[in-house]
C-alpha positions as CSV (number, residue, x, y, z in Angstrom):
1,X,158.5,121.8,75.0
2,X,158.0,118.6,77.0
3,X,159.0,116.6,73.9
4,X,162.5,117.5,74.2
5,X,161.9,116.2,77.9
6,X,159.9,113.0,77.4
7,X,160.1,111.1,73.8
8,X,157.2,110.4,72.1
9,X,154.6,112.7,74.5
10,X,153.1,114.8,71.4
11,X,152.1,111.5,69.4
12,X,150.8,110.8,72.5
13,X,149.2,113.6,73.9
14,X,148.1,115.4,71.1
15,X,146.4,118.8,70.9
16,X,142.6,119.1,70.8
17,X,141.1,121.3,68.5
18,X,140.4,124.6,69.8
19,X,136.5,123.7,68.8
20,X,136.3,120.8,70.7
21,X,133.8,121.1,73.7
22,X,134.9,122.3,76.9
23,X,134.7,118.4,78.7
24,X,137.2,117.7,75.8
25,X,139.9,120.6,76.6
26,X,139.3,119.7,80.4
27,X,140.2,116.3,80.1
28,X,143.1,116.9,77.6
29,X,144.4,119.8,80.6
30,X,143.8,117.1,83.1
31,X,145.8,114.4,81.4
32,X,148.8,117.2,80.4
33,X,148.5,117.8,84.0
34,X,149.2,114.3,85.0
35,X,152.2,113.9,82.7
36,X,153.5,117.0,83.5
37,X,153.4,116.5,87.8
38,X,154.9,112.6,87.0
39,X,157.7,114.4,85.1
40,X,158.6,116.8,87.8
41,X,158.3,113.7,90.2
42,X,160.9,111.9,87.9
43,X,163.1,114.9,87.6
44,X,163.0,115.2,91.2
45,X,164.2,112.0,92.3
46,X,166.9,112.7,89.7
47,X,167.9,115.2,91.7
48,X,167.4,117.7,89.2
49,X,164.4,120.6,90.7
50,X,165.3,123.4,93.2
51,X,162.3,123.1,96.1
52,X,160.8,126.8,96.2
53,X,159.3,127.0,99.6
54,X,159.7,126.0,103.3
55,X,159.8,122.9,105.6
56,X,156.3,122.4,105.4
57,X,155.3,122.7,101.8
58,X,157.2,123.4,98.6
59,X,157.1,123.9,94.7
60,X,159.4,121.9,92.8
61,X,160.9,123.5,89.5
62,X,163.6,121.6,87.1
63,X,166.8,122.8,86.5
64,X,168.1,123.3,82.9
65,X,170.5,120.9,82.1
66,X,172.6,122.7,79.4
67,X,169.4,122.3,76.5
């Protein structure tokens, strides 16, 4: 799903096999993780994410944009 968001990120982040040793699948979770939190950063200075939360602290969630 984050290919329709971000061109290119499944050539680049591609999917471990589900053999692969557990340091493996926590570093390929770690570096989703990344992209994922820089996307939602990006989105958010686009003014695209609804804040879920209060003054202090808050979850950021993108808005569909018609896709």
């Amino acid at each position: 799903a984050l290919e329709v968001e971000i061109d290119g990120v499944a050539n680049l982040l591609p999917l471990p096999d589900i053999s692969a040793p557990t340091w493996r699948l926590k570093a390929f979770e770690d570096m989703l993780d990344a992209v994922v939190c820089a996307w939602v950063g990006a989105v958010a200075i686009e003014g695209r994410c609804i804040p879920h939360g209060d003054e202090d602290a808050a979850i950021w969630i993108p808005v569909s944009v018609g896709r």
